[in-house]
N, C-alpha and C positions, 0 to 999 in steps of 0.2 A: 271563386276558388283560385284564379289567376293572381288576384290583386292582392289574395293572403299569400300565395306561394310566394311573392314576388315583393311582399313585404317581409318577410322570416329568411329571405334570403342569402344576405349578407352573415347571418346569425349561427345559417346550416350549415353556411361555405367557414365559417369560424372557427367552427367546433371541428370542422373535418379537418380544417388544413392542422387545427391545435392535435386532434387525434395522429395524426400521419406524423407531424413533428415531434410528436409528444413519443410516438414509436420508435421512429429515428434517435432520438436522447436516448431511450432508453437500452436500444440496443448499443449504442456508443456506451452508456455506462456499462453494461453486460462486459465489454471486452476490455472496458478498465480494469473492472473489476478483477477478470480474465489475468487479464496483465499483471495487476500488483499481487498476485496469487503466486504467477509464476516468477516476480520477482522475490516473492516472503519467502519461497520455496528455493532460489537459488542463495538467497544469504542465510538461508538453515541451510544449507552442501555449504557455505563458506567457513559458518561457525563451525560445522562437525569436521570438514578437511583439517581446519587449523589446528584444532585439538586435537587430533587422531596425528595429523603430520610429527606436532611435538612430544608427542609420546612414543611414533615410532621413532622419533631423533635421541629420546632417551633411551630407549631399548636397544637402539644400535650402539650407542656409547658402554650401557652396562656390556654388552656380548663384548664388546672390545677389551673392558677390564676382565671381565672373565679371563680372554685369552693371554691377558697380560699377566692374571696370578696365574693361571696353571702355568706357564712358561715358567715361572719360578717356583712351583712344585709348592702354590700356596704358604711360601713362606717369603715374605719383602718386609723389606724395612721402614719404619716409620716415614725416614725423610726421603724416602724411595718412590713411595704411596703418596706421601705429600707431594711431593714436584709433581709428579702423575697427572695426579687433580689438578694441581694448581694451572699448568699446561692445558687444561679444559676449558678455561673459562669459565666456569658452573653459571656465575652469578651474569654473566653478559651473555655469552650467543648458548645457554643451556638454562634458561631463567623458568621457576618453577623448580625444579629438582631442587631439594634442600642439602645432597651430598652423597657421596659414594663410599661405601663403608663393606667390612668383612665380616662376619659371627662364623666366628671358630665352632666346629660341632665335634663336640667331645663327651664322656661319660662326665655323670652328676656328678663323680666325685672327684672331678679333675674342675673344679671349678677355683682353688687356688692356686694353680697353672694359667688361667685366663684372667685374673683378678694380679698377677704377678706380671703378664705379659702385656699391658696394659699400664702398668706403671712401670717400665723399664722404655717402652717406648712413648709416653706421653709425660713421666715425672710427676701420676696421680694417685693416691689410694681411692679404691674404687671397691666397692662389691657387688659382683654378680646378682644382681635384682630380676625381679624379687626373690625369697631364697629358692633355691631348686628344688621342688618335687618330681620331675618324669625324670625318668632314667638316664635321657638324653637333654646336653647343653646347647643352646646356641649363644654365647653373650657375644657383644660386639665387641671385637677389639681392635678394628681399625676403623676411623670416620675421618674423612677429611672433605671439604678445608673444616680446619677446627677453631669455631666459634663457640658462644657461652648455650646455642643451644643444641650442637652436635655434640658438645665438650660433656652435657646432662646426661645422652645415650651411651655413653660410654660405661661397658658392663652389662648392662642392660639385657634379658635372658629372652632371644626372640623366642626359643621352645615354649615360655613361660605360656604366652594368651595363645587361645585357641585358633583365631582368623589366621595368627602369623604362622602358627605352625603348622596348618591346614595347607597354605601357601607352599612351606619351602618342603613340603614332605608332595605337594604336585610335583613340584619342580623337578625334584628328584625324581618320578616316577617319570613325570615324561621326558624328559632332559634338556629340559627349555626354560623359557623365563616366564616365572609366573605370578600374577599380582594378586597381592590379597583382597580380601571386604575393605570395607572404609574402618578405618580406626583412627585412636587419636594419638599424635606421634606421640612419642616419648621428649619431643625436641619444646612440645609446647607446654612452655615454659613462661607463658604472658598469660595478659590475660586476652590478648587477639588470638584466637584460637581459633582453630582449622580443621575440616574433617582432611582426613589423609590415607595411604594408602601406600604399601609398598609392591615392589617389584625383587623376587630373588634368580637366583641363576647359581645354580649347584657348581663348585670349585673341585677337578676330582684331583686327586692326587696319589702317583705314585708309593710313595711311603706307607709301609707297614700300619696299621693301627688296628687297634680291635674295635671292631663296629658292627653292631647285628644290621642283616640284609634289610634293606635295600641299602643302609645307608656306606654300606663297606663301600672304601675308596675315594667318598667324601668327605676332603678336608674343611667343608666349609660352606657358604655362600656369598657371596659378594651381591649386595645389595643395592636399593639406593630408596631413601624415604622421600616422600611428595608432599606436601602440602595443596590438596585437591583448588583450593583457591587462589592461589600466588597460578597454580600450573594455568588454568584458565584465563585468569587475566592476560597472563604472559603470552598467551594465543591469541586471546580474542580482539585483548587492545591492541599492540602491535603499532599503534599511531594511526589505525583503521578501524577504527570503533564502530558497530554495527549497530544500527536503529534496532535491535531486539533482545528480548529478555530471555535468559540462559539458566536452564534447571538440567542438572546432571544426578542420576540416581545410578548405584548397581544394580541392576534386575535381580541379583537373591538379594538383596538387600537393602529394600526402597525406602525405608524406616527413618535412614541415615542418607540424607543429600548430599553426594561428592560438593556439589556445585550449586549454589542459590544467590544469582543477583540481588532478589530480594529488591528487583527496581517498583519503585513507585510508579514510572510512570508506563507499566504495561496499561495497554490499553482492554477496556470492560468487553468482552463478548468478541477478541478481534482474533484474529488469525492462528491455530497453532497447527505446531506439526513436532514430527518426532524424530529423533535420528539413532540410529544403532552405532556404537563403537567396539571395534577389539581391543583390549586391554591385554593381553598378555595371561589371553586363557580366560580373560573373562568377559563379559558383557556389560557394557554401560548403554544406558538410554536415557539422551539429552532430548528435552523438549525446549522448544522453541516457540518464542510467543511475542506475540508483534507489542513493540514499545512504541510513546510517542516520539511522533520523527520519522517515524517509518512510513506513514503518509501526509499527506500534507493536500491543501487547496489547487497548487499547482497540478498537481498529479489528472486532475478534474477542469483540466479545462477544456478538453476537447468537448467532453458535454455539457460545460459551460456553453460555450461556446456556441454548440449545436440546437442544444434549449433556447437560447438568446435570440437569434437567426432564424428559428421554427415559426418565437413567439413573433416574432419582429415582420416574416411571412406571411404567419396569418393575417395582422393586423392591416396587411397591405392589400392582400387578397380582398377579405371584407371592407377594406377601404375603397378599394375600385370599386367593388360591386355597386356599395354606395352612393358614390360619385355615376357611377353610372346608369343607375337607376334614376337619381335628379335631373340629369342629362336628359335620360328617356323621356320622364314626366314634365321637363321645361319642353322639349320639342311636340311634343303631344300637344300640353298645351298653347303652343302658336299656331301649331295647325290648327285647332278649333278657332282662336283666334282669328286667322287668316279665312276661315272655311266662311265663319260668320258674316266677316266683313265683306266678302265676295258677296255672299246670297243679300245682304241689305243695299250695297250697289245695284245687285241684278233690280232688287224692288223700286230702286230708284229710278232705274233706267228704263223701265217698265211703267209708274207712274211719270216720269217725264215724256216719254212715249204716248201715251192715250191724253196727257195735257195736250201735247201739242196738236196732235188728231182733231181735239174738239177746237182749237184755236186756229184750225186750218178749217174746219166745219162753219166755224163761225165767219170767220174770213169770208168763204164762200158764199155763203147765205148772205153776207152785208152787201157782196159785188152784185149776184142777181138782183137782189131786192131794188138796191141802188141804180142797176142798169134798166129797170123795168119803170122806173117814176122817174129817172132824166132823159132829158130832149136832146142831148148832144152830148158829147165828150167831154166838153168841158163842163160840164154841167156835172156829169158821173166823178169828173176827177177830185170837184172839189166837194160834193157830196159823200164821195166814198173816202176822200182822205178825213172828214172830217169826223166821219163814224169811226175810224181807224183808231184816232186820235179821241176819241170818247170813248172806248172801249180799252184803248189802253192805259187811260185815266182810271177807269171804273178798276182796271186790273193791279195799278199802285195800290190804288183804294183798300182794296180789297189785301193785298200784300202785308199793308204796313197794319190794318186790324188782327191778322194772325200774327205777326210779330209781334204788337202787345199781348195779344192773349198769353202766345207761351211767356211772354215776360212774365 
């Protein structure tokens, strides 16, 4: 049972130091794991800060125009409004926002009053689109800066579709700025086309007019239209481009995606998470989902690393053992060795012993014999040398026949 233990040994110490190692990796992977969880988790707060930051940078901008028309009792002048804008930057430090515009809110049938006001300040004939049905107007009559596809909204009847006048009929009720559903601008006029979304802000103004409640006192709304995908990029890239993939929906309105990278190289089964934003009275919820790039083999080396070192461990472990069990079984066998060679001396030394006993016996017996049939001393010396010498003849004799034999 020794000599099995003691052979499977090496094999048991292998598997254990592999198990112990093999734990070790795996809790280093655990808290990688751990790790890139908590970092997929800080670049979704990166993606949703930056988006949320530039929308409330657009929202502080429109409040400011707000204050700028009612200071003028909603009534400015075209090249008045233009500088305004133009003063803003839109297109560099306000990127995403596609312009800041007015819809005058008036009765249906003052809609060749907005269709006049509109070409005395732009130089266009325009009309109020699509024709009016509700009682009440909103067409745009100020959008600046004016390009070929702000220059298309011009007229254009925000009361007309339901989202937008869903929007600026909140706004009014609560007295704030509020964004619509996703729609599709009026501006999109390519074929690169955008879901979009605006934001209004109710214009109130002193001046007389006739307008059923709630809307008495509102000259208007000062707006600004988005394009949900320019606004994104314009946050996300920023010349800091994040290893993840970016889906932005309205919560009443998931049908229609603000926001769809549409990246190829999300990764199958990896990471997501979700994020909440304020829009301006509404709610959007961007999901975030880990793209390639966002890990990598580096990331994995500490249990690289640890695995390596485990295996590299064990192998040393069960190497010793090895080495040290041949060790064992070489010194074992010299002792026997050794043990052997002692006990065949002792037999040696034992038969050289009782030879010599009898060659001292014989000795003996040659001198009485010999001192008992000589007459004198000299007679014994050379009688008894001469047996001596015959008997040690006879003992060559005898020598040199067992040497042939074992030959």
């Amino acid at each position: 049972m020794s000599a099995l233990t003691n052979r499977y040994l090496p094999a048991v110490a292998l598997v254990v130091a592999l198990a112990f190692g093999g734990a070790i990796t795996a809790i280093v992977a655990w808290l990688e794991y751990r790790a890139a969880s908590a970092r997929f988790d800080r670049m979704a707060d990166i993606a949703a800060s930056r988006v949320q930051e530039r929308i409330n940078q657009h929202l502080a901008l429109l409040e400011a125009t707000q204050s700028y028309l009612e200071s003028l009792d909603g009534q400015v002048s075209r090249d008045g409004f233009a500088s305004y804008v133009a003063k803003l930057d839109l297109a560099g430090a306000y990127r995403g926002i596609q312009g800041i515009g007015f819809a005058r809110l008036m009765p249906r049938g003052a809609a060749a009053e907005a269709e006049r006001e509109v070409r005395e300040r732009y130089g266009v004939d325009v009309r109020v689109t699509p024709p009016p049905r509700a009682p009440l107007l909103a067409p745009i009559v100020l959008l600046e800066p004016q390009d070929a596809r702000n220059r298309a909204a011009l007229g254009y009847d925000m009361f007309s579709g339901p989202i937008r006048r869903a929007a600026m009929m909140e706004a009014v009720r609560r007295g704030t700025s509020q964004s619509s559903g996703p729609v599709l601008l009026v501006q999109e006029i390519t074929d690169d086309k955008q879901a979009g979304f605006l934001v209004y802000l109710p214009v109130r103004t002193s001046a007389a007019h006739d307008m059923p409640a709630p809307y008495r006192g509102v000259a208007g709304f000062v707006y600004a239209p988005f394009r949900a995908g320019d606004l994104h990029a314009a946050a996300l890239g920023n010349g800091h481009a994040l290893p993840v993939s970016v889906r932005t929906v309205d919560v009443h309105a998931t049908d229609i995606p603000l926001y769809d990278d549409g990246s190829a190289s999300v990764v199958s089964g990896g990471r997501q998470v979700q994020r909440q934003l304020q829009v301006a009275g509404r709610q959007w919820r961007m999901i975030v989902r880990e793209a390639a790039g966002f890990s990598s083999w580096t990331h994995h080396l500490p249990s690289l690393f640890m695995g390596a070192m485990s295996l590299l461990l064990a192998l040393a472990v069960a190497g010793t053992l090895r080495s040290y069990q041949a060790s064992i079984a070489a010194a074992e066998q010299a002792t026997c060795l050794a043990t052997r060679m002692a006990e065949d001396r002792t037999l040696m030394l034992r038969e050289m012993q009782h030879r010599i006993k009898n060659h001292i016996a014989r000795i003996l017996a040659i001198a009485r014999h010999t001192r008992r049939s000589s007459t004198d001393l000299a007679e014994f010396d050379r009688v008894f040398s001469a047996r001596l010498q015959a008997m040690a003849a006879a003992q060559a004799v005898r020598g040199c026949r067992g040497r042939g034999r074992s030959a």
